[in-house]
C-alpha positions in Angstrom: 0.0 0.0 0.0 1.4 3.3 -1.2 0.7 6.2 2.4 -0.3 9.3 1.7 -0.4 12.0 4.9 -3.6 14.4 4.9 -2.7 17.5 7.0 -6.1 19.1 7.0 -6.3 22.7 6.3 -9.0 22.8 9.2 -9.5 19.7 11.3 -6.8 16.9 12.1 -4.8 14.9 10.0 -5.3 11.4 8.6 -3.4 8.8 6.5 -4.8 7.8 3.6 -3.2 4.4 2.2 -3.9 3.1 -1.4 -3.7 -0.1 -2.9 -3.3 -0.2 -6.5 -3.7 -2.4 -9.4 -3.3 -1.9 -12.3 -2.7 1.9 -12.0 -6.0 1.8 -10.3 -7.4 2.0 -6.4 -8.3 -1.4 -5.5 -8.3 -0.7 -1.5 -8.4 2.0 0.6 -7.9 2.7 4.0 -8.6 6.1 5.7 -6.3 5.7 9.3 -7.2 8.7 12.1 -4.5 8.4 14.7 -5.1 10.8 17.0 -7.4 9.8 20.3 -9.2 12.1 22.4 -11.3 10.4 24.5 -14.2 12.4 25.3 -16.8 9.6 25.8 -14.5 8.5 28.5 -14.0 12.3 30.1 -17.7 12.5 30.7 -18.2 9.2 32.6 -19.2 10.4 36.4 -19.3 14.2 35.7 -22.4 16.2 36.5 -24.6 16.2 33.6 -24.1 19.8 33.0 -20.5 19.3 32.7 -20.8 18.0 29.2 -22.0 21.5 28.1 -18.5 22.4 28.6 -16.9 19.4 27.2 -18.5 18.6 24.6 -17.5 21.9 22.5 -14.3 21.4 23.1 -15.0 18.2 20.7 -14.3 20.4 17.4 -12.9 23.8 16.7 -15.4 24.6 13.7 -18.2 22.1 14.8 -18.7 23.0 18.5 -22.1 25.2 17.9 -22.9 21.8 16.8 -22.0 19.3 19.5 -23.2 21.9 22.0 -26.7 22.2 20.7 -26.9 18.5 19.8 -25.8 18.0 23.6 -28.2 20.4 25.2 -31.0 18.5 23.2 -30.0 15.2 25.1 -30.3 16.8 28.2 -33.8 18.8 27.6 -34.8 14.9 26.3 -33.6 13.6 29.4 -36.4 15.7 31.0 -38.7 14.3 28.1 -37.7 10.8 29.1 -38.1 11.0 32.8 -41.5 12.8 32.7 -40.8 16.2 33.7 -41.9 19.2 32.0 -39.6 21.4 30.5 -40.2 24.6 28.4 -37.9 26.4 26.3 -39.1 29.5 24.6 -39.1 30.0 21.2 -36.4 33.2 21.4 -34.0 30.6 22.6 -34.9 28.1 19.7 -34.0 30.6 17.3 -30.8 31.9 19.0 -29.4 28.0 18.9 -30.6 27.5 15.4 -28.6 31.1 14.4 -25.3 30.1 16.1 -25.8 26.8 14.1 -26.1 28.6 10.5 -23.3 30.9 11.6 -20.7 28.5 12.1 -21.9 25.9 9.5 -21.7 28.8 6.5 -17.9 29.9 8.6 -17.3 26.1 7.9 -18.6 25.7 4.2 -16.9 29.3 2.8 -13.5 28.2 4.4 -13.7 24.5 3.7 -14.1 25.6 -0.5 -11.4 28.3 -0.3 -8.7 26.9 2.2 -9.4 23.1 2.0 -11.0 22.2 -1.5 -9.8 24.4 -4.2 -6.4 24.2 -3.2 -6.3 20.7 -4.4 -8.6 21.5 -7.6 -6.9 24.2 -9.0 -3.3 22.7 -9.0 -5.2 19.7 -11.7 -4.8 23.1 -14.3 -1.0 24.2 -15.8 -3.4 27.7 -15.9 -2.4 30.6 -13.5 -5.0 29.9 -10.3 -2.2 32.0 -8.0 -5.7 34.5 -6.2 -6.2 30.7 -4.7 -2.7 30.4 -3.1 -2.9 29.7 0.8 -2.1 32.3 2.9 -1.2 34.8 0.3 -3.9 34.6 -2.8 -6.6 37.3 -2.8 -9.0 34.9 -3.1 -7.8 33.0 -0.2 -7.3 36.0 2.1 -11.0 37.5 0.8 -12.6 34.3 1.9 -11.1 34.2 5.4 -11.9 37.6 6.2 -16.0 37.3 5.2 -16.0 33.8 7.3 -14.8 35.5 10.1 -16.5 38.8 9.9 -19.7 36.3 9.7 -18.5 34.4 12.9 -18.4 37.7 14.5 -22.0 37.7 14.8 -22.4 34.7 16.8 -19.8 36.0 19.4 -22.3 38.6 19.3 -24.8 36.5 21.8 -22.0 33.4 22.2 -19.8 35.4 24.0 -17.0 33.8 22.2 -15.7 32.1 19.8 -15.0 28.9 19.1 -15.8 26.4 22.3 -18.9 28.4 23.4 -21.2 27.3 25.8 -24.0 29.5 26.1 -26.6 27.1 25.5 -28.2 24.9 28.3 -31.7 23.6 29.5 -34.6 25.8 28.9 -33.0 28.3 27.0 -29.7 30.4 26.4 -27.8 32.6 28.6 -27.8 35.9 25.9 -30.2 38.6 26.2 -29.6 40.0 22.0 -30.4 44.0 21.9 -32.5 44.9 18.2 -28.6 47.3 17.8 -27.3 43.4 17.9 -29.3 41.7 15.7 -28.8 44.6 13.2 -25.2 43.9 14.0 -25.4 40.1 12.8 -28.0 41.1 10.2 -24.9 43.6 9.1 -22.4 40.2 8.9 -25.0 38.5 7.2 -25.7 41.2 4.7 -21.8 41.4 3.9 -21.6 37.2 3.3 -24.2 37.8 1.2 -22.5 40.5 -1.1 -19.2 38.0 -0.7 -21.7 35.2 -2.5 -23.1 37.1 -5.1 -19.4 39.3 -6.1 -17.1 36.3 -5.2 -18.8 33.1 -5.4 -21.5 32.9 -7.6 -21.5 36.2 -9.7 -25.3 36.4 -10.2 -27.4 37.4 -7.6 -28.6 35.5 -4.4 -32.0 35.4 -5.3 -31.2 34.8 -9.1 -29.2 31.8 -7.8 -31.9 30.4 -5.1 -34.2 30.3 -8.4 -31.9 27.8 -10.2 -34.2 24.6 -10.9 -32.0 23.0 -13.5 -28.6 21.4 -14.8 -27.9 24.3 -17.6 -28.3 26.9 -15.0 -24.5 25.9 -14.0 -23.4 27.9 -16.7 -25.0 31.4 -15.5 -21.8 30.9 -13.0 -19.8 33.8 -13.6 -17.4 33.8 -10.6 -15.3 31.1 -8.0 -17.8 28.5 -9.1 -17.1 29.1 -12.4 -13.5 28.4 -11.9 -14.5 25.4 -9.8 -16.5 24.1 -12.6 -14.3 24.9 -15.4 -11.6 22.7 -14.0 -14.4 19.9 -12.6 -15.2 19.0 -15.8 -11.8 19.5 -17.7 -10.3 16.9 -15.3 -13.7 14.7 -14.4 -14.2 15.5 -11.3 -18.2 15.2 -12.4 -16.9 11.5 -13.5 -15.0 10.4 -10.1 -15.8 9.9 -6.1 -19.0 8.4 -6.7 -20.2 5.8 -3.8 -23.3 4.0 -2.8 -25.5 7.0 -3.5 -27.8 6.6 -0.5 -28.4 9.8 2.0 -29.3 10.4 5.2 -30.6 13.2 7.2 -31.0 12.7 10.9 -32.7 16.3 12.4 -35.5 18.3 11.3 -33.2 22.0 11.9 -32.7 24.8 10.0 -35.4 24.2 7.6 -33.3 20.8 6.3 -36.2 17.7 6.7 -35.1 14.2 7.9 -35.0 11.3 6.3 -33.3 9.0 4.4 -33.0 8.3 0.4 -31.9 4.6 -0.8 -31.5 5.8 -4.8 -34.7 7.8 -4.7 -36.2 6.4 -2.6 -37.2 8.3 0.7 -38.0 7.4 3.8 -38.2 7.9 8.0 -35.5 7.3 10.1 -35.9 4.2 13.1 -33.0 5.1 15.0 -32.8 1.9 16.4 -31.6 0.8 13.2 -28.4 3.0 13.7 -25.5 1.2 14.4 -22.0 2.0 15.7 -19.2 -1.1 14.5 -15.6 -1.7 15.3 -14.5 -4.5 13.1 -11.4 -2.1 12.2 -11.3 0.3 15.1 -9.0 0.7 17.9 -10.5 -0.4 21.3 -9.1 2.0 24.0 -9.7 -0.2 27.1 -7.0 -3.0 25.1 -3.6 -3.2 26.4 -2.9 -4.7 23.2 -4.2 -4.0 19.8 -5.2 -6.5 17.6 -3.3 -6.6 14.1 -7.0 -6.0 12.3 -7.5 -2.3 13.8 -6.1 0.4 12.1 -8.2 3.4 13.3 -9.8 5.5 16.5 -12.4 5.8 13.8 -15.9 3.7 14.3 -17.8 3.2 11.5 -21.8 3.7 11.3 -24.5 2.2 9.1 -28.4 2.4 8.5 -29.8 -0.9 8.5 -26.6 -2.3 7.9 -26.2 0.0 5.2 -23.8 2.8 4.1 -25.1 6.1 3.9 -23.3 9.5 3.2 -24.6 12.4 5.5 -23.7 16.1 4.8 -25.2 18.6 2.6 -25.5 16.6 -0.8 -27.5 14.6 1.8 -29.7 17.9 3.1 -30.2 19.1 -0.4 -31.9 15.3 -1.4 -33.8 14.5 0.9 -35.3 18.5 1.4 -36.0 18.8 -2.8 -33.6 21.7 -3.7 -34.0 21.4 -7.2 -30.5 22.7 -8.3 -28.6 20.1 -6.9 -31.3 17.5 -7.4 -30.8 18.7 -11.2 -26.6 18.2 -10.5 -27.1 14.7 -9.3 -29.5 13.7 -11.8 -26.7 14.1 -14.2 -23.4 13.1 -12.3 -24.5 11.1 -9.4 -22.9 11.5 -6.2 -19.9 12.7 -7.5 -16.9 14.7 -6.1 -18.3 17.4 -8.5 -21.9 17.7 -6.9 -20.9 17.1 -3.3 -18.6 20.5 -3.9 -21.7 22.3 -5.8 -24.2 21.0 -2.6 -21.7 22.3 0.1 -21.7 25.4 -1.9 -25.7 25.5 -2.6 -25.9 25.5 1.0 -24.1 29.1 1.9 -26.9 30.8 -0.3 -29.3 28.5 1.1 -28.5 29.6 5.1 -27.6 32.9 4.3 -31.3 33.6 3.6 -31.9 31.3 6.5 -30.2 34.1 8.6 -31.5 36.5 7.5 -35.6 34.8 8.3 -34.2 33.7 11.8 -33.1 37.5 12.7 -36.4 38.9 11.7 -38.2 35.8 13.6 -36.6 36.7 16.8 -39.1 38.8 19.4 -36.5 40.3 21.9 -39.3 40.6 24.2 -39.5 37.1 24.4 -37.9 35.8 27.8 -34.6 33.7 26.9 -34.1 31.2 29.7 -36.8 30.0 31.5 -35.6 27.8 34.6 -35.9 24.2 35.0 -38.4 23.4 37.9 -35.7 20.3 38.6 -32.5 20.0 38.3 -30.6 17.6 36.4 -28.5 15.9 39.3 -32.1 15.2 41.3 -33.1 12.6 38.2 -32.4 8.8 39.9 -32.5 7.8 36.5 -32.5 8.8 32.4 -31.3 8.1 29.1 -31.7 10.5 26.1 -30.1 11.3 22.4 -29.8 15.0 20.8 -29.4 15.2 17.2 -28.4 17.8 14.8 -27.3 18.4 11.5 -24.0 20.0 11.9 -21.7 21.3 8.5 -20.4 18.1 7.8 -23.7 16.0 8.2 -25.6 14.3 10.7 -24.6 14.5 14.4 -26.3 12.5 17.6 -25.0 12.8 21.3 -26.8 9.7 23.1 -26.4 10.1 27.3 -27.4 8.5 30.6 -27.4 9.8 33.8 -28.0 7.9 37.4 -27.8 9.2 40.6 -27.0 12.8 39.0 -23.9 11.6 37.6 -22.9 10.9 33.8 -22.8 7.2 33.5 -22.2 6.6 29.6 -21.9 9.3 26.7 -21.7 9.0 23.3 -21.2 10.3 20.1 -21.7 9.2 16.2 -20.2 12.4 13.9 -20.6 13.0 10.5 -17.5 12.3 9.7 -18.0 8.9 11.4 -20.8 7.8 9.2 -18.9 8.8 5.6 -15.3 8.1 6.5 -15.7 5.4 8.9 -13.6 2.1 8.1 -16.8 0.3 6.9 -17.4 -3.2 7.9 -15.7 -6.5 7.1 -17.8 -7.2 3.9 -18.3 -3.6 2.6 -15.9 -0.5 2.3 -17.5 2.6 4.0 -19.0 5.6 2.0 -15.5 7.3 1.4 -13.5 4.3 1.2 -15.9 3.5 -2.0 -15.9 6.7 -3.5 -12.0 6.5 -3.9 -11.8 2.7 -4.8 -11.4 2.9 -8.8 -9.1 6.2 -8.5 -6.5 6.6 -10.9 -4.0 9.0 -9.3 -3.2 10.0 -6.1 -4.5 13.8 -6.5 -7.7 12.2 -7.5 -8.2 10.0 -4.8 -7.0 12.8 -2.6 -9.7 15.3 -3.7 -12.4 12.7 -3.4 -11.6 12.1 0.0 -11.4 16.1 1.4 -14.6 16.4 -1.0 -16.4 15.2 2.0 -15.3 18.0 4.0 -12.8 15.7 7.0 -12.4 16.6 10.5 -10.3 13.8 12.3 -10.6 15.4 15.7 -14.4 14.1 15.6 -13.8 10.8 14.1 -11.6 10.5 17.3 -13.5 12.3 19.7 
């Protein structure tokens, strides 16, 4: 097997080892090294404790793991018959924070992560996309962060916040700070329409089919240019079967098999280890290559993320895109894309929705460490796809926690008859830049594959 070393731009590193025959992938193996060990941190902590930890999980997820954790414990109230009530203000706050730092995530990920990669396929001059000194490059961090300014706004800081907890949020926003955000909003959405797309945000949320690609004038354009000059369209396809796991943020749940949709049993979801490291082993055996788990459906394969969101919620864009080239690298870059125009306008419903009147915390009439006895799961759908935090609490004390990423369900190290979702998409590559490029298409983030 020929190693290649993945130093993510964002998130962690990871070794990607080919096999080859034939000038072609035959095998695959995607090895995260790095453990963490936050499901065994939070064993005998206070329940509220995990609202600090869990954060901490990610440095561009943790609006994610902190609102998917809060959900477990507000559905540990759920589960132990005890009303709870959490107003509406609140609801909205979390579901901001979460569209913040998942369009932070997407505009970075393209411009510091994916391009990169895509742009040295050309002998052309692409030098704007250089890291750390191309204009596009240096554009593209500054509107991400000018955006993630906003959610400091009623986070208090960014990343690792933890400003959420149950019945509410511990922020009291002013109308002078939602115009604020609205303001950081308003200038990602000029960065889409001048830098991105080139059209319009409301031109581009109209797209319905496949030729509307080429109304592109702008980074997309250069994106697609070079996608189909070098097949990108053509490679990184996998089993083509999505799944969504939270109804947030507009995006519906579900799950597509081909085109087929349908509701999720979550008892069906399934954590394996055939391949994984087992921390509690003084001795690993020579099978385990990973800290990774892998996931499945129904003892299925799914890939989670926003090819996954657009699917199974009908945006007929990307619907059009995968109509025509599958669940390629191509249209799992143009969904991830899709999606900043899509939550920009998100945004900008959410800050009108908000009534500052509305009380933001209202207090729980028990506390958490007087519950003998729960057991609960929060899910989310965080940038990188779906995202569920299952706890248990006895005698006010954390007695198991855990956690199944996104990046778990499409880069896990599938199972011992079937490659998982990534591992698939790269078997049948012919190079190592295009088996590289397939892999960071699904946006990686090692640190929570080895949380």
């Amino acid at each position: 097997m020929k190693t290649v070393d993945i130093i993510e731009r964002i998130e962690g590193e990871a070794h990607l080892k080919l096999e080859w025959r034939n000038s072609v992938v035959k095998d695959a193996r995607i090895e995260f090294l790095n453990f963490r060990g936050f499901e065994y941190m939070l064993v005998g902590k206070p329940p509220l404790d995990a609202l600090v930890y869990t954060p901490r999980v990610c440095g561009i997820c943790g609006q994610a793991h902190l609102l998917s954790c809060v959900n477990a414990l507000e559905n540990l109230y759920k589960n132990a018959n005890i009303d709870l009530e959490v107003p509406k203000k609140a609801k909205l706050i979390r579901e901001l924070g979460l569209a913040i730092e998942t369009l932070d995530s997407h505009i970075k990920w393209f411009y510091l992560f994916i391009m990169p990669d895509v742009v040295s396929l050309s002998p052309n001059d692409y030098k704007e996309y250089e890291p750390i000194k191309g204009q596009k490059w240096l554009a593209a961090t500054k509107v991400a962060s000018d955006i993630m300014r906003g959610l400091a706004i009623f986070g208090g800081q960014w990343p690792h916040t933890s400003y959420m907890l149950p019945g509410g949020v511990m922020c009291d926003p002013t109308l002078i700070d939602l115009a604020t955000i609205e303001n950081y909003i308003d200038q990602g959405i000029t960065f889409f329409e001048k830098n991105l797309s080139g059209v319009s945000i409301s031109e581009y949320l109209m797209f319905n089919n496949v030729e509307d690609i080429n109304k592109l004038t702008a980074d997309l354009k250069d994106f697609k240019d070079i996608s189909f000059e070098y097949g990108l369209n053509n490679i990184g396809k996998s089993y083509n079967r999505f799944f969504v796991i939270a109804d947030i943020l507009g995006f519906k749940s579900g799950r597509i098999k081909q085109i087929n949709a349908g509701k999720i049993n979550f008892e069906k979801i399934k954590e394996h280890d055939d391949f994984s490291f087992d921390a509690t082993a003084s001795k690993q055996s020579s099978k385990k290559y990973t800290w990774a788990k892998t996931v499945n459906y129904d003892e299925m394969f799914f890939e989670t993320g926003p090819m996954a969101r657009a699917l199974v919620g009908g945006r007929k864009f990307i619907k059009a895109i995968h109509k025509e080239y599958d669940d390629s690298a191509y249209t799992r870059v143009m969904s991830r894309m899709d999606e900043v125009a899509y939550l920009l306008q998100r945004c900008k419903k959410i800050i009108k929705s908000i009534d500052i009147s509305e009380p933001s915390y209202i207090q729980p009439q028990v506390k958490l460490k007087d519950i003998p006895y729960s057991k609960a799961r929060g899910v989310v759908e965080a940038a990188r796809g779906s995202l569920m935090h299952e706890v248990e609490i006895e005698k006010g004390k954390i007695k198991s926690y855990n956690l199944i990423t996104p990046t778990v369900w499409n880069l896990g190290p599938g199972s011992k008859t079937k490659p998982g979702t990534a591992q698939k998409a790269i078997i049948g590559s012919k190079s190592i830049q295009e088996a590289t490029i397939t892999l960071r298409s699904f946006d990686v983030c090692s640190v929570c594959t080895t949380h």
